[in-house]
C-alpha positions in Angstrom: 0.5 25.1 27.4 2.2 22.1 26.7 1.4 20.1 23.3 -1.4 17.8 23.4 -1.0 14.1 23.2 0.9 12.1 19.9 -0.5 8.9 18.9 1.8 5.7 18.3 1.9 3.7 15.2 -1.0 1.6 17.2 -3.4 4.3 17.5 -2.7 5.6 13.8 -6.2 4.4 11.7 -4.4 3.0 8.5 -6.5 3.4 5.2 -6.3 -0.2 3.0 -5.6 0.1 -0.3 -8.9 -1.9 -0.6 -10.7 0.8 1.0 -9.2 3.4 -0.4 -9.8 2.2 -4.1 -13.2 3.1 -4.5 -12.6 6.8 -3.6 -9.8 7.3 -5.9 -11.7 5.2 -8.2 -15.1 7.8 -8.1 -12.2 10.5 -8.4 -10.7 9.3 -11.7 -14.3 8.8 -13.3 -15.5 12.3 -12.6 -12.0 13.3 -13.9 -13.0 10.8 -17.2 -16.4 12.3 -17.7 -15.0 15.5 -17.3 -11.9 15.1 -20.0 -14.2 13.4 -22.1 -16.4 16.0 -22.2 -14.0 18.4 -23.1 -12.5 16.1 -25.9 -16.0 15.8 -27.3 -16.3 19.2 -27.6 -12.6 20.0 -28.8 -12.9 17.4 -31.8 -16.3 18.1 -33.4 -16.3 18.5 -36.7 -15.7 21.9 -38.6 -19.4 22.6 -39.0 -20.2 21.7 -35.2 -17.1 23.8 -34.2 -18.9 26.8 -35.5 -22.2 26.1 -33.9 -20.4 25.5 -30.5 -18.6 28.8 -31.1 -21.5 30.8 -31.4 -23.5 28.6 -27.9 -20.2 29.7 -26.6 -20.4 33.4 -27.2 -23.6 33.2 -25.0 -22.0 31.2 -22.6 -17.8 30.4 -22.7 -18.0 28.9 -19.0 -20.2 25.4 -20.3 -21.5 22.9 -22.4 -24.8 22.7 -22.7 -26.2 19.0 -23.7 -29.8 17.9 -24.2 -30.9 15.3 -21.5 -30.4 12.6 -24.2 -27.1 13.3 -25.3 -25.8 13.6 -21.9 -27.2 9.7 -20.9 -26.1 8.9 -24.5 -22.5 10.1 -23.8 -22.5 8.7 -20.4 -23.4 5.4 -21.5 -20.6 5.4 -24.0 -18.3 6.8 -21.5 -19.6 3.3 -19.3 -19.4 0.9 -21.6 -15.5 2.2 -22.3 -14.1 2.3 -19.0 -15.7 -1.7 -18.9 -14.6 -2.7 -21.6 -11.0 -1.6 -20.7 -11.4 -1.1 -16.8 -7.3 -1.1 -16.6 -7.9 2.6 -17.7 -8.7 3.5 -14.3 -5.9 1.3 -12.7 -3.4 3.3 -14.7 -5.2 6.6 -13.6 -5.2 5.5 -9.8 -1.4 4.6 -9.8 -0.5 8.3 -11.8 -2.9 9.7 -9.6 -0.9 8.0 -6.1 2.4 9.1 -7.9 1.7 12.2 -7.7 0.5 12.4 -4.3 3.9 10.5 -3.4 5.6 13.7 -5.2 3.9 16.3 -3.4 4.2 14.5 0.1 7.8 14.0 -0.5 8.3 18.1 -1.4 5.6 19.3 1.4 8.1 17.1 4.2 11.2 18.7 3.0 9.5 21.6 3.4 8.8 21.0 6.7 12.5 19.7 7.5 13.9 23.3 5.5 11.3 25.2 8.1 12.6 23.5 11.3 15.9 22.8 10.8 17.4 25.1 13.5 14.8 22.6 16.2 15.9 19.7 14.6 19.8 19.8 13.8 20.9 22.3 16.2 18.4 22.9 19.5 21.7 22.8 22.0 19.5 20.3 24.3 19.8 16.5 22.2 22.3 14.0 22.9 24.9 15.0 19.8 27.5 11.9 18.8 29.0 10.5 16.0 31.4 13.4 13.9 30.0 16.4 15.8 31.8 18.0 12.3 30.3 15.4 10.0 29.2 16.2 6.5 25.3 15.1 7.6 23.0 15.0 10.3 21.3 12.2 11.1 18.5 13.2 13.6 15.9 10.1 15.1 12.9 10.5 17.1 12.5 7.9 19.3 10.9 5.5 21.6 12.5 3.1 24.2 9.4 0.7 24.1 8.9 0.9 20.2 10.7 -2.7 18.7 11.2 -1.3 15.6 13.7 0.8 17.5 14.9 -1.8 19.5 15.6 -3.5 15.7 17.1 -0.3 14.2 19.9 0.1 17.3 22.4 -1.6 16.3 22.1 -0.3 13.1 22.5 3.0 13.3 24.6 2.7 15.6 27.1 0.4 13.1 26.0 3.1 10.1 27.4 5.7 12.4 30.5 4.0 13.7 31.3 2.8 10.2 30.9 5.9 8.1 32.9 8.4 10.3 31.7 11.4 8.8 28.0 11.3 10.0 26.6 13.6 13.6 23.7 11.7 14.9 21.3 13.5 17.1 18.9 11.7 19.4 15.4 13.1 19.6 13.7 11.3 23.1 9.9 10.6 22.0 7.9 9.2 24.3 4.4 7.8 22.6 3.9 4.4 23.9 2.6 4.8 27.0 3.7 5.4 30.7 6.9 3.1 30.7 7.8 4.8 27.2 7.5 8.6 29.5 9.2 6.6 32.2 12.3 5.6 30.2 12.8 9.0 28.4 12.7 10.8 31.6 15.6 8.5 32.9 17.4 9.5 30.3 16.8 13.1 30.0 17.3 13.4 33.8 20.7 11.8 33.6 22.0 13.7 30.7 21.2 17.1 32.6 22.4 15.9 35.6 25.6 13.9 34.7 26.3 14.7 31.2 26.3 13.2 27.9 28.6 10.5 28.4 26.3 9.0 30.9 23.1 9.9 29.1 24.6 7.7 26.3 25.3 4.9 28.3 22.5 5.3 29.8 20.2 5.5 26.6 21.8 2.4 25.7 20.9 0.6 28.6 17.3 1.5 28.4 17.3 -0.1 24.8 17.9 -3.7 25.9 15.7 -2.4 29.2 12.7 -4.8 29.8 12.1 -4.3 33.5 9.9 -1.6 35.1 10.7 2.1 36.8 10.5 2.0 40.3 13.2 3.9 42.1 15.1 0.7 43.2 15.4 -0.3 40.0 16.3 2.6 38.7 18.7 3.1 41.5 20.3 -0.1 40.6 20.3 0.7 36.8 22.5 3.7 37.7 24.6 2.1 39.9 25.8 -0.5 37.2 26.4 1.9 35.0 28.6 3.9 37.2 26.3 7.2 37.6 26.0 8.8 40.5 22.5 8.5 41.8 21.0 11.4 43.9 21.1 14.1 41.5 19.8 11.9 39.0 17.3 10.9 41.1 16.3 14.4 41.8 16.1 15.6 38.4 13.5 13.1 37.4 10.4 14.6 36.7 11.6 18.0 37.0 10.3 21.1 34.6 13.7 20.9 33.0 12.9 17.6 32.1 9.3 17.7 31.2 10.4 20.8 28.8 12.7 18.8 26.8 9.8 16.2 26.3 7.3 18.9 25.5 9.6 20.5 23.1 10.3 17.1 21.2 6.6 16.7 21.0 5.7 19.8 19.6 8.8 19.6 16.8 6.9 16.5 15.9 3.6 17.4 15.4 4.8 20.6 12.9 6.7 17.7 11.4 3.2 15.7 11.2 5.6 12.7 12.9 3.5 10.3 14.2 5.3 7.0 14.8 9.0 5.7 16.0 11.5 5.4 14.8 11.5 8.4 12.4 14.5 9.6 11.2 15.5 13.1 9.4 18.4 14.1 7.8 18.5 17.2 5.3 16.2 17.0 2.6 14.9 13.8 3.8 12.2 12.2 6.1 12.5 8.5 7.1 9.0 7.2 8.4 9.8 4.1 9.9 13.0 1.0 10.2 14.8 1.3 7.3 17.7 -1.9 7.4 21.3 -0.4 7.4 21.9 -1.4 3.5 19.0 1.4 2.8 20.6 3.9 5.3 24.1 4.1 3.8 22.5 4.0 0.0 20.2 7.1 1.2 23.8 8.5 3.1 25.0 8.0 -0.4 22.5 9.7 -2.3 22.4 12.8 0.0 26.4 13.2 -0.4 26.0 12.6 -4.6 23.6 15.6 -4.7 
């Protein structure tokens, strides 16, 4: 059963940072109360230590406090945080860090667990240094202008570094002329080869007319391909199975939007200008 649908950077609901405050906000104060609590408890004084070691012999799993003391240490616990309400803007941004950390080390993960799909499937468009020292893999979408923007680019970062094998991933999210497109170009690289598939694919970047079969006829004829069997392999299962398998790669990725791009170790969500591509290139080679 093929892969169900993948939403484009459109459809993806975006959380503000306004709107996301005052969750991570209620977070860090339950974390406050709770540290405070335990700092209350820790610091007593020798005589209270003892006193709380005995309650704890009865009970080692929690503190019990009078109904006073508890709105008595809350109120203190209030007036603290607004009096110096920066405390919990330095807690949200440690707390965000370390989110950052652990999404960063959960998507290499994923890149470590699906690297024979993504670096070596013996179906994508391979150019560049098929024997380059990295693998530059991008999932991507002929109607997405952020890859439009990142074209030249990459293809500049590739030319110009020498020692880099770029694989194309076709991923079709943004609709029917999106499917349209990638199936051109699928069809054409199984029917005529990769040669043609790339100048194909590079046709359909710069591409702003429809799909129709004379203008896909004509879009093959200027670019020297022979038609019919081209023709013919459009919307085959060979085809639909390339597009299914791209699909599914991407959602154990959790990819979402174009253009993504992976290379070992590393997940790109998004255009990243050529100046941040050959420092990253950079980085990746230094480790």
């Amino acid at each position: 059963m093929p892969p169900g649908p993948i939403r484009g950077p459109e459809e993806r609901p975006i959380m503000s940072e306004k709107s996301l405050r005052p969750i991570l906000t209620t977070a860090v104060v339950t974390a406050v109360l709770t540290g405070a609590a335990v700092y209350a408890v820790t610091h007593m004084p020798a005589e209270t230590e003892i006193e709380a070691a005995a309650a704890g012999a009865a009970s080692s799993a929690s503190v019990e406090l009078s109904a006073a003391e508890r709105d008595s240490f809350r109120g203190e616990v209030r007036a603290y945080l607004m009096e110096h309400p920066e405390v919990l803007l330095e807690a949200i941004q440690v707390l965000e860090d370390r989110q950052a950390v652990e999404a960063a080390e959960a998507e290499v993960d994923m890149v470590r667990d699906n690297a024979e799909a993504l670096f070596n499937d013996g179906v994508s468009w391979v150019g560049g240094n098929p024997e380059g020292d990295i693998t530059l893999v991008e999932f991507m979408d002929y109607r997405c202008g952020y890859c439009r923007k990142a074209f030249e680019e990459v293809e500049e970062l590739v030319a110009t570094d020498g020692n880099i094998r770029f694989v194309l991933k076709e991923f079709p999210i943004l609709g029917e002329e999106s499917l349209a497109a990638s199936q051109l170009a699928i069809a054409t690289q199984l029917a005529a080869g990769d040669d043609a598939y790339k100048r194909m694919h590079d046709a359909l970047m710069v591409h702003s007319g429809g799909f129709d079969e004379v203008t896909v006829r004509r879009l093959l004829s200027s670019l020297g391909i022979e038609e019919e069997p081209v023709i013919a392999m459009l919307g085959s299962p060979e085809v639909t199975e390339v597009i299914n398998a791209n699909r599914a790669l991407a959602q154990k990725l959790q990819i979402t939007g174009t253009p993504t791009f992976v290379m070992p170790e590393t997940m790109l969500r998004g255009y990243v200008p050529l100046a941040g591509m050959r420092s990253i290139v950079a980085e990746l080679r230094a480790e």
